[in-house]
Residue, then its C-alpha position, 0 to 999 in steps of 0.5 A: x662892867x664897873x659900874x654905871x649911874x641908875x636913873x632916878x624916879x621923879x619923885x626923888x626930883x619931886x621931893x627936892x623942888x618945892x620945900x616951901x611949907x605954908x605958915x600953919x598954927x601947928x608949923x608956927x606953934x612947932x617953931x616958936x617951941x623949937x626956938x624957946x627950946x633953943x634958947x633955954x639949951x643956950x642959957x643952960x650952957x653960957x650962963x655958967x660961963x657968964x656968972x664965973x666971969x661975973x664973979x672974977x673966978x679962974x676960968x680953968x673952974x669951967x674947964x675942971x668942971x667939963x672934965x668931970x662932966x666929961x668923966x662921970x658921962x664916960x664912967x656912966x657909959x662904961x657902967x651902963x654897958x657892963x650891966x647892959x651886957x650882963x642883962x644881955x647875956x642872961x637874956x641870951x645865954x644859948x646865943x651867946x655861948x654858941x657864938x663864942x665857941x664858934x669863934x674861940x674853938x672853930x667848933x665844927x659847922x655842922x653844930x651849927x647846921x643841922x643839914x651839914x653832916x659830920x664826916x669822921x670816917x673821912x677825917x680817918x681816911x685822911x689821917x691814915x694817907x697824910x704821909x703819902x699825901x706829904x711824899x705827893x706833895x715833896x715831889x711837886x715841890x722839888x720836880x714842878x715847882x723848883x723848876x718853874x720858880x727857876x724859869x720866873x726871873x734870873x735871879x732865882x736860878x739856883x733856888x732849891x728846896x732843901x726841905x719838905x715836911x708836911x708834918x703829922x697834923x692832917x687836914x680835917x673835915x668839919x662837916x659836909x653838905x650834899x645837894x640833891x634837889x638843886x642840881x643835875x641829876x648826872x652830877x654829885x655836888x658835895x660842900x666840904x668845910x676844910x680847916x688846915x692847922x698843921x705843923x708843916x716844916x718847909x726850907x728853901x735856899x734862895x741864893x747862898x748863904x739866903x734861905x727861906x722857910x714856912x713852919x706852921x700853917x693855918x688854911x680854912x675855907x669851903x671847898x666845893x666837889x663836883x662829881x660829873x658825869x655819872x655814867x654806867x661804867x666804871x669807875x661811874x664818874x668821868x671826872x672830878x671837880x674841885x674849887x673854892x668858892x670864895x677865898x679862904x683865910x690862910x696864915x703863915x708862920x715864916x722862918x729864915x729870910x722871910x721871917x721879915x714876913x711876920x711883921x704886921x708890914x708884911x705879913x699881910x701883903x705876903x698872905x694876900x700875894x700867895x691868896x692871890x696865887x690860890x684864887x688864879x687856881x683854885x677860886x672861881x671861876x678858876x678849879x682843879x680839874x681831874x678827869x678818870x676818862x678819855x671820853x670828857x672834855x678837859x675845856x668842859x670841865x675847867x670852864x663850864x657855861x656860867x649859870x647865868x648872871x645877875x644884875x645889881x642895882x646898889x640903890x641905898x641905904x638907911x640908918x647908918x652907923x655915925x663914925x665921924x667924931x670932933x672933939x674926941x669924941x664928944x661931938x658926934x658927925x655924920x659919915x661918908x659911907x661907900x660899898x664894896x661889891x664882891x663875888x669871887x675874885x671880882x670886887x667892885x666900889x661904888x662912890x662914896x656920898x659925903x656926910x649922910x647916913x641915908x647914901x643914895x647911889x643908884x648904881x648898877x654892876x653886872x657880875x657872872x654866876x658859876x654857882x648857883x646856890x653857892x656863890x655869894x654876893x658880899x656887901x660891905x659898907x664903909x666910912x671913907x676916913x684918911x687914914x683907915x676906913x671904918x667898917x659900916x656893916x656887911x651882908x652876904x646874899x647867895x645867888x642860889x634866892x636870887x635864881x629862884x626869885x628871879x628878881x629881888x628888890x628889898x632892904x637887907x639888914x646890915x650884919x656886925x654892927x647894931x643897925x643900919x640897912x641896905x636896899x638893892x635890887x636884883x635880877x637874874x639874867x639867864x643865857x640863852x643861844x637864840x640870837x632872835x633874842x638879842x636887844x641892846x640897851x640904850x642904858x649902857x647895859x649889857x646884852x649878851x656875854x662872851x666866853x672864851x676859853x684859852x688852850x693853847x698857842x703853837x710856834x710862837x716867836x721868841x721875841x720881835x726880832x725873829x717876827x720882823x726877821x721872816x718878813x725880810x727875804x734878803x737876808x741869808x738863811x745861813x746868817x739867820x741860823x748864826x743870829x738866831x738865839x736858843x732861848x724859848x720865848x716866856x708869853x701871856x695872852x692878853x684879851x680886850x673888848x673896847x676898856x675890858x681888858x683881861x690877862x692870862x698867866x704867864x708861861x715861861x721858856x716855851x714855843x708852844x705855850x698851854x694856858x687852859x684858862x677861861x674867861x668872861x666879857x659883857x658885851x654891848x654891842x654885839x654888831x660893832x664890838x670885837x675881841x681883841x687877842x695878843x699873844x705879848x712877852x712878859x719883859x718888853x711888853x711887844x706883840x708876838x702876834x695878834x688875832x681879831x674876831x667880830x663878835x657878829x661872826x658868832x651870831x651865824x655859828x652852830x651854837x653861837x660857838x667858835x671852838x678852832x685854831x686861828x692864824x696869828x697876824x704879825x707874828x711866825x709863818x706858822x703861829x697858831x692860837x687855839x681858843x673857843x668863844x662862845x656867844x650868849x644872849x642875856x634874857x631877863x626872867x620873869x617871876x610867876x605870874x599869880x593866879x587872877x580869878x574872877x572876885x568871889x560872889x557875896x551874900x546879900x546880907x554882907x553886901x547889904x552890912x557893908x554897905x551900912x558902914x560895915x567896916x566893923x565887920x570887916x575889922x573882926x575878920x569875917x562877915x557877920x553872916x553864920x555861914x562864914x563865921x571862924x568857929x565854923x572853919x575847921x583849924x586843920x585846913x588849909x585855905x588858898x589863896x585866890x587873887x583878883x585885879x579890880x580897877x588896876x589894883x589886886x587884892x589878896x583872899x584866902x578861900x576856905x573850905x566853907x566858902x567864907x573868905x578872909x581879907x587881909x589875912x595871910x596863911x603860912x605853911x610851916x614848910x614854907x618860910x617868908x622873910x615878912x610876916x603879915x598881920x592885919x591888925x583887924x585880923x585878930x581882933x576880939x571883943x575881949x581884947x581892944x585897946x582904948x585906941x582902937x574903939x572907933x571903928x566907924x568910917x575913919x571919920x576921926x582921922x586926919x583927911x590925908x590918912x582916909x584918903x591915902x590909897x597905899x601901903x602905912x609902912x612896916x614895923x620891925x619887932x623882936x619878941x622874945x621870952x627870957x625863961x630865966x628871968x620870967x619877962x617878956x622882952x620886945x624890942x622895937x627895931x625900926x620902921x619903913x615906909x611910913x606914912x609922911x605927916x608932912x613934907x619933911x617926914x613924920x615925926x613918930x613913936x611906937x606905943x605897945x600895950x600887953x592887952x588886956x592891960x590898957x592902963x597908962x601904968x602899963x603903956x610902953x612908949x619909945x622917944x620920937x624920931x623927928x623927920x623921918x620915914x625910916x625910923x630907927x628906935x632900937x628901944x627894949x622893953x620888958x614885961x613882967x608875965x610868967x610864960x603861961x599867961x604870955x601865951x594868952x596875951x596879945x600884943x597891941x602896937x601903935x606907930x604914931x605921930x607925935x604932935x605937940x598940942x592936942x587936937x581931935x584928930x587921931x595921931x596912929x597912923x599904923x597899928x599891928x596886933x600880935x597874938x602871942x600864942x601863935x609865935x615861937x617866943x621861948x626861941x624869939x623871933x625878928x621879922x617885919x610886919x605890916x601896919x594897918x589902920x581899923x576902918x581904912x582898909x576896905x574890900x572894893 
């Protein structure tokens, strides 16, 4: 399916009707600066202009000074990102060092994968068998290959191969991964990182005097083994399995004829031609079958059962990248922004939205998982441009979170460039064979999906001369044998279920023609819908013969299956086709359900405290009660997690072994990575250590009336704390924000402010620029404080998201904090990650 529109929720509708704003002292006081502010830009800029006519002086004054304004401004950038990357790469040393290797030397991956093992033992083997491997090859070049090039078109009759050297560099293997937990226990999977730069010497005579020729090759990529299946004989595995996972990268070096190739013209349309030659074979879901005994199926192995499929909604994005300019550069625009979805040879573009850097597409796409973990979900985002399109990011996802998930919906930073993020949506839909199960969507979705695997066809026509010639029963058998021409006929397959249509490989000069190919269909209506298969010749393009099946006849098989030989209409008295369809239902998994309990009882001394306002109590952390206070809960246990539903809503607590229980506050396993760490800011609160900004506790009283009464979440921050060890700072760099809470109508226009506590000085108060109108914030402002490691270790780190507002009123402007304790974060490695935000005196229990 290629795509089809998502339907939006009613608050999109909601925030486009109504953007009438009411005439309020601070929105009159907000325009009237905007105006005067707009004003005095003017003024800077023409008044130049005005007093050099005034002054009867050549205009081309204004335009040196523009340039050497122009200059100094591109100098000043250059300088800035020259000290900037020095800054950066003392900072990060390691990183930096690590990522240039990798892509300068291709070092090995299992330097940077600690569970990728190193496989020397392999390379040697390799190396002692490349020469035969290099005969094994010469013989399927000149015997298989020569042939079947020969066969493709007329004008390659005479193509020979003259030379055949797969030179003395072997192929290695830079590291292998085994997976055990994740898969069946009769099976062996084992990932294999291949890199080919070797000096192979190949010379071909196309027609004399044209030759051709391949010297050098560069071939990487991840190779996937299966094993299956184990069994209790020798050689105690039935078969071998090996494919790529996703393309890999393949560069030639041609000689004679095709040296043409090597023009940056060709090069890439002939590299692209033979990557798709490979992928037909040996991407998924095509793969290389060998079975060692006569007891496995060859369909079974070629074309296994999918693992499920998976749902994507492309909902999104934010912060991207501007990479429309005007007057060179001067004048920054906005961009056009569309995605590509890929997984394996499948690839799928959304549409594009003009000039807007947060795109919605609500869109939904359908792709069909073989591997799980393993198979990936490429994104990449681009700026549709006339001429080349600019890249706007990627992000790779693997299928292997989404099947443990089963749903996913969250926002996925984009990769190679400095922000920008995308928002999808993911469900794993799994496969099941019971047809009680079927539900067609009323939303264009599918519901089920069809899997067909092609053998082989038997007797087939030679052309459409000989189909109508056995439908004549006047004419003469002797005078059908003179007519009848020699020549086997060349044949694909051709499927379609309604505008899905689907192609097999051709083959040449045969009556019975084996494909062994497979492949897949999304169906919508499984009553109405039927699958369509032609048996054509490649040349004219004319049916050979033509097989119909309902796809309502799979539903009373055994097995939703169909696996048997069908009779050809409008074809040979004896045409056959021999294929099997396999029918199965698509069923939406659910995630867990959490644990509900009833709500913990409390003491009358805590109920009797909060209900006297007691929300400083609950903005410590724990109760004031000696029972439940922290010094009395030993570090070393761990709590569970308890969860209750109230009115609708649930609630989160951890329950210790003493019976106290701690609202807001998240315990993390440190086997169990999370991709968001929580932080109530009342969680770790001390006496010792609170900012100016955090003292009035009582009952939100100070803040505005839209804040107290806000029942949801205030949004989450994005930090990176790190430690520069080299040059003794502590380096924070505030990211972007989501979900903030909106001021107004038109967004919020907020900043970050960061203390070091204890230091709550105004000399020691960090404070990012503002970003006007927006919910999702994207700041990327770097701050650096002076503190030897030791101390870091003791501090704490006071964040506040405000709203800025342009004349002082009493009402307060946070509306989000979150409060970081230093000693419990790895800083000397840095971390990136998410964290809640919170207001103290808001949050209650009940």
């Amino acid at each position: 399916m290629a795509g089809q529109m998502y339907p939006g929720s009613p608050a999109q509708a909601a925030d486009h009707g109504g953007n009438s704003e009411q005439l309020s002292p601070s929105a009159v006081n907000r325009v009237l600066m905007e105006f005067l502010m707009y004003f005095g830009r003017a003024v800077f800029f023409f008044y130049p202009v005005y007093l050099t006519g005034y002054l009867g002086l050549s205009i081309s004054w204004v335009l040196l000074c523009m340039l050497m304004v122009t200059w100094w401004k591109k100098n000043r950038q250059w300088k800035d990102a020259r000290i900037g990357g020095a800054i950066e790469f003392v900072d990060n040393e390691t990183h930096v060092i690590n990522t240039e290797l990798k892509s300068g030397l291709q070092m090995a991956s299992w330097v940077h994968f600690t569970n990728v093992e190193k496989v020397h033992w392999v390379n040697k083997v390799l190396e002692q068998a490349w020469p035969f491997f290099g005969m094994y090859m010469e013989k399927l070049l000149k015997v298989n290959i020569q042939a079947a090039v020969r066969q493709s078109n007329a004008a390659l009759k005479t193509f020979t191969f003259t030379k055949v050297h797969f030179g003395h560099i072997p192929l290695r293997i830079t590291g292998m991964k085994a997976y055990t937990h994740e898969v069946d226990q009769r099976e062996v999977v084992l990932d294999l990182n291949i890199c080919y730069d070797g000096d192979v010497d190949i010379d071909a005579e196309v027609k004399s005097p044209i030759t051709a020729g391949v010297k050098g090759l560069k071939l990487q990529g991840m190779l996937r083994v299966i094993l299956e299946p184990l069994i209790g004989e020798a050689p105690l595995v039935g078969g071998v399995t090996f494919f790529f996972i996703r393309r890999p990268t393949l560069q030639i070096n041609w000689t004679g004829a095709t040296n043409l190739l090597d023009s940056p013209a060709f090069s890439s349309l002939s590299e692209d031609t033979i990557m798709n030659i490979i992928a037909s074979l040996m991407v998924l879901p095509n793969r290389m079958c060998i079975p060692l005994i006569d007891q496995v199926k060859v369909d079974q192995m070629r074309f296994p059962l999918p693992r499920g499929v998976v749902r994507v909604h492309l909902l999104e994005a934010r912060d991207l990248l501007a990479k429309d300019t005007y007057m060179m550069g001067l004048v920054k625009g906005k961009s056009d922004p569309y995605a590509t979805l890929r997984v394996g040879n499948r690839q799928v573009k959304s549409k594009t939205v003009k000039e807007d850097l947060h795109p919605k597409w609500n869109e939904v796409y359908e792709f069909v998982v073989h591997e799980a973990p393993g198979q990936e979900l490429e994104v990449e985002l681009y700026d549709e441009d006339t001429d080349k399109d600019d890249l706007l990011g990627t992000y790779n996802l693997d299928f292997g979170e989404v099947k443990k998930e089963k749903q996913m919906d969250q926002w996925f930073p984009l990769e190679g460039v400095q922000y920008g993020e995308v928002r999808l949506k993911l469900q794993w839909l799994s496969l099941q064979a019971d047809s009680s199960l079927l539900k067609e969507s009323t939303d264009g979705l599918a519901c089920a999906m069809l899997a067909v695997y092609l053998e082989n066809a038997s007797n087939i026509p030679k052309d459409h001369s000989e189909i109508t010639e056995h439908h004549k029963h006047g004419k003469h058998s002797k005078e059908a044998r003179l007519t009848r021409r020699t020549a086997n006929p060349n044949s694909f397959v051709e499927f379609s279920i309604d505008k899905d249509v689907q192609k097999s490989k051709v083959v040449y000069a045969s009556k019975d023609p084996v494909f062994e190919e497979g492949f897949t269909f999304f169906v919508h209506s499984v009553k109405t819908q039927q699958l369509t298969v032609q048996v054509k010749e490649p040349e004219k393009k004319t049916a050979l013969g033509v097989l119909n099946l309902p796809l309502s006849r799979l539903l009373n098989t055994s097995n939703m299956t169909l696996d048997q030989r069908f009779p050809l209409e409008r074809s040979g008295a004896n045409s056959h086709i021999k294929l099997k369809a396999t029918l199965r239902i698509l069923t939406e998994d659910q995630p867990p359900p959490k644990i509900i309990l009833d709500p913990p009882p409390q003491p009358k001394q805590q109920t009797l405290q909060s209900n006297q306002g007691g929300d400083a109590s609950l903005s410590t952390g724990v109760s004031s009660t000696p029972e439940v206070s922290s010094n009395n809960i030993p570090a070393a246990s761990p709590p569970t997690r308890l969860a209750y539903s109230q009115n609708g809503s649930s609630e989160e607590y951890l329950a210790h072994p003493h019976g106290s229980y701690l609202a807001g506050e998240t315990w993390k396993s440190p086997s169990s990575p999370q991709n968001m760490r929580r932080f109530d800011s009342h969680s770790l609160l001390s006496e010792n250590s609170i900012a100016s900004s955090r003292f009035d506790l009582s009952d939100g009283a100070c803040y505005p009336e839209a804040i107290r009464k806000h029942q949801g979440s205030f949004g989450e921050i994005n930090l990176t704390v790190r430690y520069a060890t080299l040059r003794n700072k502590l380096i924070v760099i505030v990211n972007s924000c989501r979900n903030l809470f909106p001021c107004s109508e038109n967004g919020t226009d907020s900043y970050v402010r960061l203390y070091l506590l204890p230091d709550q000085t105004w000399r020691h108060r960090k404070k990012t620029h503002v970003k006007k109108r927006t919910v999702n914030p994207a700041f990327h402002d770097k701050f650096e404080f002076d503190v030897p490691l030791q101390e870091a270790h003791t501090r704490k780190l006071d964040v506040a998201v405000k709203n800025n507002r342009m004349f002082h009123t009493r009402e307060r402007k946070d509306i989000g904090m979150v409060m970081l304790d230093l000693s419990q974060l790895d800083i000397v490695k840095g971390i990136t990650e998410w964290f809640e935000l919170t207001l103290p005196g808001l949050k209650k229990l009940f």
